[in-house]
PAKOL-729773 format. One record per atom (N, C-alpha, C, CB): x, y negated, z negated; residue in one letter. Coordinates in steps of 0.1 Angstrom, whole numbers, plus 5000, padded with zeros to 4 digits. Glycine has a CB too. Example, Ala and Ser with C-alpha at 12.3 -4.5 7.8 and 13.67 -1.06 7.14 Angstrom:
# PAKOL-729773
513250574922A 512350454922A 513250334922A 511350454910A 512850224929S 513750114929S 512950004921S 514150064943S 
END
This chain:
# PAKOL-729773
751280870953X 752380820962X 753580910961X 752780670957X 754080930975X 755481040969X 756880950962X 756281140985X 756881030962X 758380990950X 759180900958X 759481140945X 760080800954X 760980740963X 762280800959X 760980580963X 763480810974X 764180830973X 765380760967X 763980850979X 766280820955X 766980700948X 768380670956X 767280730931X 768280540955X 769080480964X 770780500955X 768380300967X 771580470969X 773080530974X 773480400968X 773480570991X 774880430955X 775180310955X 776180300970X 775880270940X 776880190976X 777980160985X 779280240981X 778180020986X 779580260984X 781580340978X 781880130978X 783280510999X 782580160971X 783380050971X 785080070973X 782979980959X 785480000976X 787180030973X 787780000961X 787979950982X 788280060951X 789280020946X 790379870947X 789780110948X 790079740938X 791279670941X 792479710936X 791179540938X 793179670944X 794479690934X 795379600925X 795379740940X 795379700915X 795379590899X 796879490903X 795779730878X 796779410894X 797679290893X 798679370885X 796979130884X 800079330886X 801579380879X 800879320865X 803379290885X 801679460857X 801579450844X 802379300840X 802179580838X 802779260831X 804079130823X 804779230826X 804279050803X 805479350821X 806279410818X 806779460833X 806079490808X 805679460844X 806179520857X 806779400864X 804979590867X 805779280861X 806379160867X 807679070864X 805379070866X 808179130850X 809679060847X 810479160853X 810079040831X 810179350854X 810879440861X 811179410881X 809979600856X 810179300882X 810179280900X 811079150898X 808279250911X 811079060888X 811878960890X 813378920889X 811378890886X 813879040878X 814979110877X 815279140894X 814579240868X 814379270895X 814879300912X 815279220921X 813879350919X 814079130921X 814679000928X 816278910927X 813678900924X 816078900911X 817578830912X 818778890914X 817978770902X 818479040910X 819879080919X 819979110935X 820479200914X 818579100940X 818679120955X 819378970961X 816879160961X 818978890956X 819378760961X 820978740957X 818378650954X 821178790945X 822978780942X 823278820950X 823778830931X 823178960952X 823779050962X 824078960976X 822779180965X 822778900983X 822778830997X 823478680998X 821178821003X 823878660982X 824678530979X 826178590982X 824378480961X 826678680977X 827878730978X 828078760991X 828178820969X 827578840995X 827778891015X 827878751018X 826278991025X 826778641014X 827178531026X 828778461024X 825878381025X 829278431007X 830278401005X 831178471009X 830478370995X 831278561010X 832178701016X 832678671031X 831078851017X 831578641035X 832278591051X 832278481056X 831778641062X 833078391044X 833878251046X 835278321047X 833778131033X 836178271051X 837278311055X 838178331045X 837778251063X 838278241035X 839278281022X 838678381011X 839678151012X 837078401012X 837078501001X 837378601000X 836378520997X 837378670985X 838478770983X 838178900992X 838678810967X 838278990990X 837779150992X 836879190983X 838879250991X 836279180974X 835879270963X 834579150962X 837079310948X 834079030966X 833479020967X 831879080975X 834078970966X 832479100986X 831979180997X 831479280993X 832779211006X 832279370987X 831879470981X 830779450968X 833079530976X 830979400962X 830379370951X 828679330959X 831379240942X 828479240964X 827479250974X 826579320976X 827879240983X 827679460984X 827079530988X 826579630978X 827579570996X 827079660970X 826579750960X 825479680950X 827879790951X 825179540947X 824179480943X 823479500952X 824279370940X 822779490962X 821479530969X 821779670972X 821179440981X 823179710976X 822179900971X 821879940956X 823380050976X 821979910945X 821579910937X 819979870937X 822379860932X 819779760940X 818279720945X 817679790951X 818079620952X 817979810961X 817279900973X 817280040963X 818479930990X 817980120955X 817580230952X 816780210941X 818580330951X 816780110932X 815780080924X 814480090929X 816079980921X 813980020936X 812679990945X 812580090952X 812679870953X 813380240957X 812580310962X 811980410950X 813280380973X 812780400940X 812580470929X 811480420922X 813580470923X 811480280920X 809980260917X 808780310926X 809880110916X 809180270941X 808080270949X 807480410950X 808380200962X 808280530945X 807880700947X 807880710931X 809280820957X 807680640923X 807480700908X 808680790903X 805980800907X 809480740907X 810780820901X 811380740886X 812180830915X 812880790885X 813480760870X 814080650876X 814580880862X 813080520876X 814480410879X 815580330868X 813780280885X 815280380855X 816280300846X 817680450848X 815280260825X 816980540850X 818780660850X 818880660864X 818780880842X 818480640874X 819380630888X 819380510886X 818880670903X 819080400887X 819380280887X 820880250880X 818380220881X 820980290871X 822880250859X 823580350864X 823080280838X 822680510872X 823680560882X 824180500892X 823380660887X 823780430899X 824180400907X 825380250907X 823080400913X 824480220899X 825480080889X 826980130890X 825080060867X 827080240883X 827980290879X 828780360885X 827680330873X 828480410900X 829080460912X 829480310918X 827880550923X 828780210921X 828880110927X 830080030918X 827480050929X 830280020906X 831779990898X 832379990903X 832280040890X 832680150904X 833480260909X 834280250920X 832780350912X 833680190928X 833680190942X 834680060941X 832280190950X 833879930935X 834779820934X 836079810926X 834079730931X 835879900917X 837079890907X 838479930915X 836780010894X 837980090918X 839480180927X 839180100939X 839380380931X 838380060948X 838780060961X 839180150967X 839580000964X 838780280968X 839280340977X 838580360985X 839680430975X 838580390998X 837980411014X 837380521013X 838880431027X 837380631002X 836580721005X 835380710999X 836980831005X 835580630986X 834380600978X 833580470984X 834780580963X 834180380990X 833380291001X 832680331015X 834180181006X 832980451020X 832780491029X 831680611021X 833980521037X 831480661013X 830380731008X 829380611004X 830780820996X 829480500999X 828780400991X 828180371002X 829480280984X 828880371016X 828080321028X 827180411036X 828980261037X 827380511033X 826380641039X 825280591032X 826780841035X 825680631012X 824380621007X 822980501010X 824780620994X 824080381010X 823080281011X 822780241023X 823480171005X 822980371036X 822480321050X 821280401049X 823380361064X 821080561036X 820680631042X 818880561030X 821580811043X 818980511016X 818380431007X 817980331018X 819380370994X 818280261023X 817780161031X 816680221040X 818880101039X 817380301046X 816180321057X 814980381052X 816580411071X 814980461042X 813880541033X 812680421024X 814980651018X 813680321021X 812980181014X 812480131022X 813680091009X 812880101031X 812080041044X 810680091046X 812780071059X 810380211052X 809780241054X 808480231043X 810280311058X 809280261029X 808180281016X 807780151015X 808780351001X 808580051019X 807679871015X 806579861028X 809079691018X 806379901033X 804579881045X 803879931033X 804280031063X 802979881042X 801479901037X 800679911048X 800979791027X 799479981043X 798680061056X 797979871066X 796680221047X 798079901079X 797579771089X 796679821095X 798579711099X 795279761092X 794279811099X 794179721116X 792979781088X 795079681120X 795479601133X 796879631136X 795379451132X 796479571152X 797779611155X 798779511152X 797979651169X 798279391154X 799079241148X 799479291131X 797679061148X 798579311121X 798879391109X 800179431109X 798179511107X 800479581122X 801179641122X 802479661128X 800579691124X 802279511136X 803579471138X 804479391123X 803479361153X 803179321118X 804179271104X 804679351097X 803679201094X 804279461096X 804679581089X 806379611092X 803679701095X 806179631102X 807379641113X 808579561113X 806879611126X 808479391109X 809079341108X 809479331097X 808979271112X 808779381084X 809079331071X 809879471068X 807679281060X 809579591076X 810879711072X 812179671080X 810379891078X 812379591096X 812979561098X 814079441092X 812379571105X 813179381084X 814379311075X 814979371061X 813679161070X 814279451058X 814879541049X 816379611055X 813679651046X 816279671067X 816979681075X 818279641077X 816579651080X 818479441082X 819479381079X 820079361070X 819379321082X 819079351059X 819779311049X 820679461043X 818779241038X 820279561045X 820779671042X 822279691053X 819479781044X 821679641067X 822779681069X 824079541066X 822779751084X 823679421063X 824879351056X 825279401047X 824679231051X 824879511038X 825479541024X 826279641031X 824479601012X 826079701039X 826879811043X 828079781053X 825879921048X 827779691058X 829179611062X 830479521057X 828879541068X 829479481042X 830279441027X 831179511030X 829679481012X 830679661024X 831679761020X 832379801027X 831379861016X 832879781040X 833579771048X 834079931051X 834479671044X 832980001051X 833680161053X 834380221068X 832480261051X 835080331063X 836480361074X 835480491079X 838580411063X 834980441089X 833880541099X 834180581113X 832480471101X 833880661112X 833580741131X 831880671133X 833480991131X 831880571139X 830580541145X 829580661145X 830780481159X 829780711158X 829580861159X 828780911147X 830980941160X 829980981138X 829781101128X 828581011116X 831581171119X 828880881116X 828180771105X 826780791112X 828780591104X 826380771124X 825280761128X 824380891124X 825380731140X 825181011134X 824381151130X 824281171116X 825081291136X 825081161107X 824881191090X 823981111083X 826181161083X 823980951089X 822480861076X 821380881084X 822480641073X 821380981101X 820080971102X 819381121104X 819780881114X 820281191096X 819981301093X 819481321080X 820981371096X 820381251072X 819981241056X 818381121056X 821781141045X 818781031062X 817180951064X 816281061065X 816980841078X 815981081072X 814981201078X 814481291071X 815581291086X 815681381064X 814981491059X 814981411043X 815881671061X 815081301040X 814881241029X 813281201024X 815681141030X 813281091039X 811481091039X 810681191044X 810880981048X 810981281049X 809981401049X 809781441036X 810481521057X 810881471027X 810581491014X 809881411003X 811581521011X 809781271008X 808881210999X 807481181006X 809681080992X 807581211015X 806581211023X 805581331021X 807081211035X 806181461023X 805681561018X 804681581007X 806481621016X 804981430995X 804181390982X 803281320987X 804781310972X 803281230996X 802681120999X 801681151010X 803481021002X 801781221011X 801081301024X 800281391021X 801781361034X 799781451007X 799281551000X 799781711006X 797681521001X 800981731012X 801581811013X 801181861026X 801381881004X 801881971032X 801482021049X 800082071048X 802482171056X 799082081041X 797582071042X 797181971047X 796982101033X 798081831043X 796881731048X 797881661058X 795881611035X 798581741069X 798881701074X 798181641088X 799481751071X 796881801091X 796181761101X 796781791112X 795881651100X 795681801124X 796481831137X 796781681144X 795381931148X 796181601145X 796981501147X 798581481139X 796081391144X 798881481127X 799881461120X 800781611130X 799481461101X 800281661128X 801281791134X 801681781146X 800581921136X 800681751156X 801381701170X 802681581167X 800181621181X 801681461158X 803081351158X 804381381154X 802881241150X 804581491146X 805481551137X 806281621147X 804781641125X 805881691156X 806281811166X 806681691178X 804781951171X 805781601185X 806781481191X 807581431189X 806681401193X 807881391177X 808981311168X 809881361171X 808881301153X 810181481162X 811181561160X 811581661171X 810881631150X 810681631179X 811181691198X 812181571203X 809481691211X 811181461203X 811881291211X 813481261206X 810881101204X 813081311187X 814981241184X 815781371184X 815481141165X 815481451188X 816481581191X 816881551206X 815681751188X 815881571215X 816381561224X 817081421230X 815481611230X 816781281225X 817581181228X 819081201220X 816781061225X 819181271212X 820681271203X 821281351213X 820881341184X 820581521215X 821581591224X 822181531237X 820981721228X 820381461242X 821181411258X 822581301255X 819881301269X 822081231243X 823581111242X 824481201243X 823981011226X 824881291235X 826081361233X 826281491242X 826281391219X 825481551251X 825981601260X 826381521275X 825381701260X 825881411272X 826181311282X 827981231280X 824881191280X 828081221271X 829181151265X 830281281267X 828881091248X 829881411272X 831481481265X 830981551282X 831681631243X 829981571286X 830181701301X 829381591311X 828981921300X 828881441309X 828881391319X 829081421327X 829181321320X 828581351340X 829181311355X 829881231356X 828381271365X 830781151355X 831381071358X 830780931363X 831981131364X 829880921374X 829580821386X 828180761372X 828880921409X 827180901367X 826380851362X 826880781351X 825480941361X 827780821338X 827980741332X 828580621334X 828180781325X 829080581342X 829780451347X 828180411354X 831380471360X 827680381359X 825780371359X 825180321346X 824980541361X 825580421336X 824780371323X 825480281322X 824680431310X 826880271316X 827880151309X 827880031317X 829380201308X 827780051331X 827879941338X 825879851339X 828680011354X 825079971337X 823679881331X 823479831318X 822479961332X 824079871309X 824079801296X 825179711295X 824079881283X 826279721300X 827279641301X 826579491309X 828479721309X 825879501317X 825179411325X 823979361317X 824779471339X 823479401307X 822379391298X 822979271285X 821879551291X 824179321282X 824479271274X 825479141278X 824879371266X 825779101285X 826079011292X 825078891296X 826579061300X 824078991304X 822778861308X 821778841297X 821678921324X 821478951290X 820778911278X 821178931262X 819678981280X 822378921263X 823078891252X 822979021243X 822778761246X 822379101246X 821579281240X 820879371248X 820179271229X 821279521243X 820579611253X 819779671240X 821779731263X 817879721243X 817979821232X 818079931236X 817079831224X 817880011218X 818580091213X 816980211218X 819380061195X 817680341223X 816380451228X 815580461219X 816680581231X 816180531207X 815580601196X 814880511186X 816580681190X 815480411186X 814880231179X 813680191187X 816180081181X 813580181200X 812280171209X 811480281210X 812580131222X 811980371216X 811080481215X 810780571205X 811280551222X 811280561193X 810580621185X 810080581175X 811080701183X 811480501165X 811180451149X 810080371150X 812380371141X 809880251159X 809580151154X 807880141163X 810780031157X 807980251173X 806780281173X 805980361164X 806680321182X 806880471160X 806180561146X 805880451135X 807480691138X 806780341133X 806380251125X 804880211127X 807280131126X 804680161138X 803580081139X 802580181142X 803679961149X 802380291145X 800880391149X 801080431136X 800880531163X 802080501126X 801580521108X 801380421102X 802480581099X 801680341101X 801480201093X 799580161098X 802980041102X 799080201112X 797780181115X 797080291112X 797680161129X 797480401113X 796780521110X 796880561095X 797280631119X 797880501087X 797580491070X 796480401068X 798880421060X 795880321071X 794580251069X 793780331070X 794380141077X 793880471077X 792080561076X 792580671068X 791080631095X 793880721069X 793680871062X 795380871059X 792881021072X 795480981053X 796880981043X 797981011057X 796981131028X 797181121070X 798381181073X 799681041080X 797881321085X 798880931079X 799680851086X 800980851082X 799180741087X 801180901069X 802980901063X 803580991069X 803480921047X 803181121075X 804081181083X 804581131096X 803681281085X 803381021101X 804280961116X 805480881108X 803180821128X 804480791099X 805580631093X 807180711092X 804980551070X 807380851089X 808180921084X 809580921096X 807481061080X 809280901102X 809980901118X 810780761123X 808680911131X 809780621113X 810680481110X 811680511107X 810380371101X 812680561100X 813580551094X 814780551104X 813580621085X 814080591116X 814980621123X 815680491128X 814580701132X 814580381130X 814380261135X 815080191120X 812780221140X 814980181111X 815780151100X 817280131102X 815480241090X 817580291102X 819180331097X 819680241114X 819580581095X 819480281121X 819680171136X 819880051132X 818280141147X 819379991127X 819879841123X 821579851120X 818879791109X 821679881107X 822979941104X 824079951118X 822580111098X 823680101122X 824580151130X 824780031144X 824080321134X 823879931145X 824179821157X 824979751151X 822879731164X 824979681138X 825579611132X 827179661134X 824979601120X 827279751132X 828579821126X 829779861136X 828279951120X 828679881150X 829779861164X 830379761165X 829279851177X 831879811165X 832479711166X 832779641180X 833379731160X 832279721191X 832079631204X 830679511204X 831579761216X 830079471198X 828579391194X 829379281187X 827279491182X 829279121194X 829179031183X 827879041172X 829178881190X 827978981164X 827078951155X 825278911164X 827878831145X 825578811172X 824378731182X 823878911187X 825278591199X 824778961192X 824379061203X 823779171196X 825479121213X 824079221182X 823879311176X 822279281171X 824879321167X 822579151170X 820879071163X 819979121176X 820878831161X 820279061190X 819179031199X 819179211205X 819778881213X 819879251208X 819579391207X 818179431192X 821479471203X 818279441183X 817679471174X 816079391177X 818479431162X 816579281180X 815179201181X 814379241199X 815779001180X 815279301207X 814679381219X 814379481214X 815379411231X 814779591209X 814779721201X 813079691198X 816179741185X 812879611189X 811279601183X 810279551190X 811079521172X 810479451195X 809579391206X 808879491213X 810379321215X 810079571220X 809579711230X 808679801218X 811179831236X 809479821210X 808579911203X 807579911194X 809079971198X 807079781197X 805879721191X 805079721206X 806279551183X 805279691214X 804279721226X 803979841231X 804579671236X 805179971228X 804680091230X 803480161217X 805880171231X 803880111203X 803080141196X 801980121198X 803280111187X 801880001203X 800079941199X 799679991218X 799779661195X 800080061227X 799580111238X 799280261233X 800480101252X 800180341222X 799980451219X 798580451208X 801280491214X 798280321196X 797080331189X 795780311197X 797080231179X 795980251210X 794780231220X 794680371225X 795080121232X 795480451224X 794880591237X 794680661225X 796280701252X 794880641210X 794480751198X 793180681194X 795680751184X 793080561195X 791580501197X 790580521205X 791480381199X 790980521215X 790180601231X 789780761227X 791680621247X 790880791223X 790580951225X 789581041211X 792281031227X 789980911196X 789280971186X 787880911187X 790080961172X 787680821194X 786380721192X 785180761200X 786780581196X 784380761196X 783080841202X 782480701215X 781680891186X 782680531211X 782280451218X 783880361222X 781080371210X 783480281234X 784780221239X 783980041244X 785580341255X 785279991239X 785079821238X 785379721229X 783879781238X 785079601227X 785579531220X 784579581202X 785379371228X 783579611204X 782579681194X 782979811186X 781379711202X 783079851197X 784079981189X 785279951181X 784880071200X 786079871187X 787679841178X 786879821167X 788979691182X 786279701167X 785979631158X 785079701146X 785379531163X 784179761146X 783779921139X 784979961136X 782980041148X 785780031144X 787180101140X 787780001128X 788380111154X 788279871132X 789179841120X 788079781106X 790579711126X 786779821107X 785879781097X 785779941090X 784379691104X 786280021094X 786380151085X 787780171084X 785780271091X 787880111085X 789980111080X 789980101060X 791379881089X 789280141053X 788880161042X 789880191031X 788080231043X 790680271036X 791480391029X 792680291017X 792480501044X 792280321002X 793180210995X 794580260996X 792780180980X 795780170997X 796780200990X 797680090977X 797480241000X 798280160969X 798980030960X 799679930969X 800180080950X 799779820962X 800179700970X 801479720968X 799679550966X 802579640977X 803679630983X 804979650970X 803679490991X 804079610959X 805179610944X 804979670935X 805379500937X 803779770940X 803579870930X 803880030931X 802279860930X 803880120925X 804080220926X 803380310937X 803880250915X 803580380941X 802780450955X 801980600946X 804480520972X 803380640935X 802680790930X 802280750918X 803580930929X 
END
């Protein structure tokens, strides 16, 4: 008889392990100062409380927020963490506008980088809109902290600076997480080269529109978002629809098969630090700033999941309800869970 062939065990996946005691008292810590922090911002904007509450607030959840990105990229979170403690003092102690107005760069530009690092890969597109929402609340709550602090900003110059520093922030930890520009891949490379085409060219056209305009056309725009925000109480934001929050949701789907998906996810932040900067106009009630944000995703949750269908179409050898379904049954690829370390 010939020999039989010895059989293949299955790959299995990796689960991922349960928090240590010692990781799980280090996440519940986290927690209680995240929650102090969103205790104080709410007391903050009753009408008699003091000033330094607010502040105080805000520097408790940026403290948090850089904790947790520091955990979440394997970094030094007990010496940035009391650094930042200790900037955030600082800030409350003097009061001065230039150390609240730095406090508020940092913790627009920490926010949007954290955001992004709390997903986890969505082998769906429904998955991948939760995804979307749960960096989106990271978001608000980031940008309430950063309205705590009440910083003395040029809209403008605040916007180009946290979403410049966002950017080349998560590329840089991305660059780890991504096994470096080798595994970036030609897919990752095109998305990388769209990205960074889409928010260049939507920043220049804002701002060469705003200073050498036409005249007739921008009274056109202002008078269509002016009309947006009136009948639907919000207009969204370009770069928040068309880019972040779709990069959100096609990396967040495409981390479920292979790593390069953190170079798209890398492009959310843009959709992050946006939260912030809507908040912070001071033309926007509070309602309008929200429902803006909440149009902002909507859209860009439906362009995402039309963009994972034509990357499904085009990488997939069969087409149909059989195919997806094969597709998200090889969505395999492990990553640490939401409270664990990523490196």
């Amino acid at each position: 008889m010939p020999p039989t062939a010895p059989r293949r065990r299955a790959e299995r996946v990796p689960r991922r392990s349960r928090l240590r005691p010692g990781r799980r008292v280090g996440v519940m810590v986290w927690a209680l100062v995240l929650v102090a922090g969103m205790a104080a911002l709410a007391y903050a904007a009753l009408p008699d409380a003091p000033a330094y509450v607010g502040e105080s607030g805000g520097v408790a959840i940026a403290v948090a927020f850089t904790t947790g990105l520091l955990a979440r990229t394997g970094g030094r979170t007990f010496v940035y963490g009391a650094l930042a403690t200790a900037l955030g003092a600082a800030v409350v102690v003097t009061d001065e506008p230039v150390l609240r107005t730095g406090a508020a760069v940092l913790t627009c530009v920490v926010t949007a980088v954290f955001a992004v690092m709390a997903t986890t890969p969505a082998a769906t597109v429904l998955n991948a809109a939760r995804e979307v929402v749960v960096a989106m609340l990271v978001g608000v709550v980031g940008a309430a902290a950063v309205v705590g602090l009440e910083p003395t900003v040029s809209l403008d110059r605040f916007a180009y600076t946290t979403l410049g520093a966002s950017l080349a922030l998560s590329l840089v930890v991305v660059y780890r997480l991504g096994a470096g520009l080798h595994g970036l891949g030609r897919r990752g490379l095109v998305a990388v080269v769209i990205g960074g085409g889409l928010l260049a060219l939507t920043m220049a056209y804002a701002e060469v529109l705003r200073r050498y305009g036409a005249p007739d056309l921008v009274d056109t725009l202002l008078e269509g978002r002016s009309w947006a925000l009136e009948t639907l109480h919000g207009a969204p934001r370009p770069v928040q629809a068309l880019l972040g929050v779709p990069a959100l949701v096609w990396g967040t789907h495409m981390r479920a098969r292979r790593r390069q998906g953190w170079w798209v996810c890398a492009f959310g932040v843009t959709a992050a630090a946006q939260v912030t900067h809507t908040f912070l106009d001071p033309t926007l009630t509070v309602t309008q700033a929200g429902l803006t944000t909440v149009y902002s995703v909507v859209l860009g949750i439906v362009i995402g999941a039309i963009v994972i269908r034509v990357d499904v179409l085009l990488t997939g050898s069969r087409r149909g309800r059989r195919a997806r379904t094969g597709h998200e049954a090889g969505a395999l690829r492990p990553e640490p869970g939401r409270t664990q370390p990523l490196l």
